[in-house]
C-alpha positions in Angstrom: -16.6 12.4 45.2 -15.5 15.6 47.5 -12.2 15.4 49.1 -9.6 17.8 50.2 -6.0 17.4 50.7 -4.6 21.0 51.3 -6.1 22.5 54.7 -5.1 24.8 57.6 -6.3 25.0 61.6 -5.4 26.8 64.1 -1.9 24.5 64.6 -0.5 27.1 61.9 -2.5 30.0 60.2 -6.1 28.2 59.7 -8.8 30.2 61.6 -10.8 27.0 62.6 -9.0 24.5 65.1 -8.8 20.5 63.7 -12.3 18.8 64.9 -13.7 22.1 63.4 -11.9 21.2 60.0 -13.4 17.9 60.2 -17.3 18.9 61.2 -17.4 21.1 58.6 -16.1 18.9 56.2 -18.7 16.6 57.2 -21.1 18.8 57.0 -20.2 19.4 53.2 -20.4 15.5 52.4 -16.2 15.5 51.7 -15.2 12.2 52.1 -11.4 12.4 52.8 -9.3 15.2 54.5 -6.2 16.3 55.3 -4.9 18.8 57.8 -2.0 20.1 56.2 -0.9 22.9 58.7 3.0 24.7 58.3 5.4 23.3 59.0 3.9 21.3 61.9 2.2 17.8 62.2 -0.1 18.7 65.5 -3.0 19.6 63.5 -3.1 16.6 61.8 -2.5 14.5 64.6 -5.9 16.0 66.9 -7.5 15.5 63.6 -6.2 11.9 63.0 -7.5 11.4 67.0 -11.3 13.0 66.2 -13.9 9.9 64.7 -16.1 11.6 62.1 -18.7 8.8 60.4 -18.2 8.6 56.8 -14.8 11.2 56.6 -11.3 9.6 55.8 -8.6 11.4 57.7 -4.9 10.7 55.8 -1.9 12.9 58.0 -0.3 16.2 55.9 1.5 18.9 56.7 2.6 21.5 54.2 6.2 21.5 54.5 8.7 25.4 53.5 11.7 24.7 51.5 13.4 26.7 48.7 14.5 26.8 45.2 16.8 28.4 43.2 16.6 31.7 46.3 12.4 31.2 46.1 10.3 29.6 48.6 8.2 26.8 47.7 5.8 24.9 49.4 5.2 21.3 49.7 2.8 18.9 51.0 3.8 16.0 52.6 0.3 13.0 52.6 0.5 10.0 54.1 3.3 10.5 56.8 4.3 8.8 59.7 4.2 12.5 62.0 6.6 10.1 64.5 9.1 9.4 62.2 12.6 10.6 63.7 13.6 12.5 60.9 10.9 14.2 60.1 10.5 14.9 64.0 14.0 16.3 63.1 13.0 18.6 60.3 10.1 20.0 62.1 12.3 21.0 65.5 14.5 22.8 62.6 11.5 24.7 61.1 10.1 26.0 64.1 13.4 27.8 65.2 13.5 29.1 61.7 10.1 30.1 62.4 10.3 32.0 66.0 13.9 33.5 64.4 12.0 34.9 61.3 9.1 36.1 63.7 12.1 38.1 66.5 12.7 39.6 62.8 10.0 40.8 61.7 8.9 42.3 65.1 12.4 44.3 65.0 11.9 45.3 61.3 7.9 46.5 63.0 9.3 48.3 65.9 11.7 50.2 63.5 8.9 51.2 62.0 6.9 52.5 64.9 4.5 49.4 65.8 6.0 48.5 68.7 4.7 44.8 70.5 4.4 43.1 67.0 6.4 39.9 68.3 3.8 39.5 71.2 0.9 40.6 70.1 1.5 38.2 67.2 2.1 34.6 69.5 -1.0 35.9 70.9 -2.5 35.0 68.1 -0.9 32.2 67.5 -1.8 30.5 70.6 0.0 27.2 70.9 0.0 26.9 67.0 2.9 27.4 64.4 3.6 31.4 64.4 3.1 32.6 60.3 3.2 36.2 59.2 -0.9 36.3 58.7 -0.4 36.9 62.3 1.1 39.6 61.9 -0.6 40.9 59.6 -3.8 40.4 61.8 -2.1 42.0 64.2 -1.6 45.0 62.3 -5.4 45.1 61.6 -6.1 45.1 65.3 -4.3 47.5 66.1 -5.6 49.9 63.4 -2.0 50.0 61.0 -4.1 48.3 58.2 -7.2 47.9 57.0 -7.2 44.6 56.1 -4.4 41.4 56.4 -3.9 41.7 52.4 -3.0 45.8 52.9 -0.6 44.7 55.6 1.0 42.4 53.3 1.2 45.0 50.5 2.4 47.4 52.8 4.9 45.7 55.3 5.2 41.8 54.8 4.9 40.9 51.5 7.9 39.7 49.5 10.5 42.7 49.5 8.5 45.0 51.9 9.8 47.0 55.0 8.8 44.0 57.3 10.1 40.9 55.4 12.3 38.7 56.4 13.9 36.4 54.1 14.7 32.4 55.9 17.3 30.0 54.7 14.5 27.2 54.9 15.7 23.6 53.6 16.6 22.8 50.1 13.7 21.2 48.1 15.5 17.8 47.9 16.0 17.6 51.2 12.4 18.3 52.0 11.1 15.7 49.3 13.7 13.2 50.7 12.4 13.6 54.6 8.8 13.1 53.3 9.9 10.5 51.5 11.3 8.8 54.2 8.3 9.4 56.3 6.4 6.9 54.2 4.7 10.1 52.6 3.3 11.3 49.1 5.0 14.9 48.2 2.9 16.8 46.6 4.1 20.5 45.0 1.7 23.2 46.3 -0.1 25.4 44.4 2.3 25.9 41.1 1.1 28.7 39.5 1.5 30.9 42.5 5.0 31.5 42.3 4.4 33.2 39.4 7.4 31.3 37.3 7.4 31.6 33.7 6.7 28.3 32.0 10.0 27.1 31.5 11.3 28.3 34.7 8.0 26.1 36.4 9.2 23.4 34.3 12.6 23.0 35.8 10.8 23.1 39.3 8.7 20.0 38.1 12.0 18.6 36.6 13.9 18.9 40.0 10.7 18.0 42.3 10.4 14.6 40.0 14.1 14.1 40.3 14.4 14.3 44.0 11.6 11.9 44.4 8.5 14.5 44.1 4.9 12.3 43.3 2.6 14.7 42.0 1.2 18.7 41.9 -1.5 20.1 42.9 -4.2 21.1 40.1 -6.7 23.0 42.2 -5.5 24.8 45.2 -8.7 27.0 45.9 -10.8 28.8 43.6 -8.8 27.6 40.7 -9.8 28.8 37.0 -10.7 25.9 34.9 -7.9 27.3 32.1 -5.3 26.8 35.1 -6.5 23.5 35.6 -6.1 22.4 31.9 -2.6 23.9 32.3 -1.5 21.9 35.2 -3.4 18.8 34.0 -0.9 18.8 30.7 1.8 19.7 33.3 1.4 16.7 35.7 1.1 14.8 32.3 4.0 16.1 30.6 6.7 16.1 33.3 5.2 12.8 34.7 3.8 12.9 37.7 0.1 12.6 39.6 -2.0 15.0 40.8 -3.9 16.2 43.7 -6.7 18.3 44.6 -7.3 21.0 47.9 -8.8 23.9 48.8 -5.9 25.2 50.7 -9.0 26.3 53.3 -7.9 28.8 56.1 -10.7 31.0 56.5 -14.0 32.0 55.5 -13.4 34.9 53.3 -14.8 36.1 49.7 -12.2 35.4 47.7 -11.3 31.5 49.1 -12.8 28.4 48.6 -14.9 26.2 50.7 -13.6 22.4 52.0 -13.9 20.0 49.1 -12.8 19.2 45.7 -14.9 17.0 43.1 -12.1 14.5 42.1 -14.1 14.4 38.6 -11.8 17.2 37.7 -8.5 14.8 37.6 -10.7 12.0 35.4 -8.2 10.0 33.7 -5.3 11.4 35.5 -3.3 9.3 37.9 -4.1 10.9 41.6 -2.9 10.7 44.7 -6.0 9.6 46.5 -5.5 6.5 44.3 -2.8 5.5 46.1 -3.8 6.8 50.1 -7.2 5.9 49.8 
């Protein structure tokens, strides 16, 4: 069985909008989806409001919080998107959000690309603003050749153009997902690029604050990483879950839908929302 609990539309940084999401995952014969756009619930919520025969829609959102000074993603399944506090959270992210975005258009200007912060919520639209619009931007207007040179160049981790945000602590994160009736879910481990012992602790504190499971595929995942985060889940105790973390059409991404065959044995998440 196909299904796919790590997505993106055009509520955050996803290049498709919600009922897109869903015809194509149709189209690929997944049978259960979720729209987990940044730090914002209105993607799942048009998706939760589109009928598609034979497609299960369970509410997301991927959710920015840090740890130990690094930011770390995680996805929130199952929610309530009208519970208070997380209504709460979410009003907090998104002025962390525009502030980090007034940032990085100053940090731009200085550097003699002037109209970042516009052309940018252009892009956007009504959705969350992220720095791939900026660095789309950037491509646009001819600064870089492609969204990954703009990153390497000017928004990337440490670059002229980053901005570094005090998001919310991990536990607090966990805790509002929690309390939102929802499954969290660490995003995509290995791309924080911790040593073992360091992703370890991560696990340890995730579990501790009320953390359910990580995610063992997050895109085109090698099957070596898999078998690592398989004996991961297993050893620190927790489930697992699957996604494509699906923004675009691009060669080095996946397409919608994960063969759940690949957690056989394991306990998973879509055991318990399904």
């Amino acid at each position: 069985m196909l299904i796919d609990f790590h997505t993106h539309s055009t509520a955050s940084d996803g290049a498709l909008t919600p009922a897109e999401l869903l015809s194509r995952a149709q189209a690929r014969d997944v049978k259960a989806l979720a729209v987990t756009d940044h730090d914002t619930v209105s993607g799942c919520l048009e998706a939760m409001a589109t009928s598609v025969a034979d497609l299960k829609v369970v509410s997301g959102l991927e959710l920015s919080c840090r740890w130990g000074g690094t930011t770390i993603h995680i996805v929130g399944l199952g929610v309530n998107p009208a519970q208070q506090g997380l209504t709460a959270l979410l009003a907090s992210l998104d002025r962390l959000r525009e502030e980090r975005a007034g940032r990085i258009a100053e940090k731009l200007d200085g550097l003699g690309m002037p109209g970042a912060l516009a052309g940018a919520r252009g892009l956007a639209g009504s959705g969350q603003i992220c720095r791939p619009h900026f660095a789309n931007w950037l491509v646009n207007e001819g600064y870089a050749k492609t969204a990954g040179v703009a990153f390497d160049k000017w928004l990337g981790n440490g670059k002229a153009a980053d901005s570094k945000t005090q998001w919310p602590e991990l536990a607090t994160t966990v805790t509002a997902i929690r309390a939102a009736g929802g499954l969290p879910v660490l995003a995509h481990p290995l791309k924080y690029r911790f040593t073992r012992t360091k992703l370890r602790a991560l696990c340890s504190d995730f579990g501790a604050a009320g953390g359910i499971a990580v995610e063992i595929v997050n895109g085109r995942q090698a099957s070596s990483e898999i078998a690592e985060l398989s004996r991961l889940a297993q050893e620190m105790d927790l489930a697992v879950s699957i996604g494509s973390d699906f923004h675009r059409d691009w060669p080095h991404g996946a397409d919608l839908g994960v063969d759940t065959a690949v957690a056989r044995g394991l306990p998973a998440v879509w055991e318990m929302l399904l």
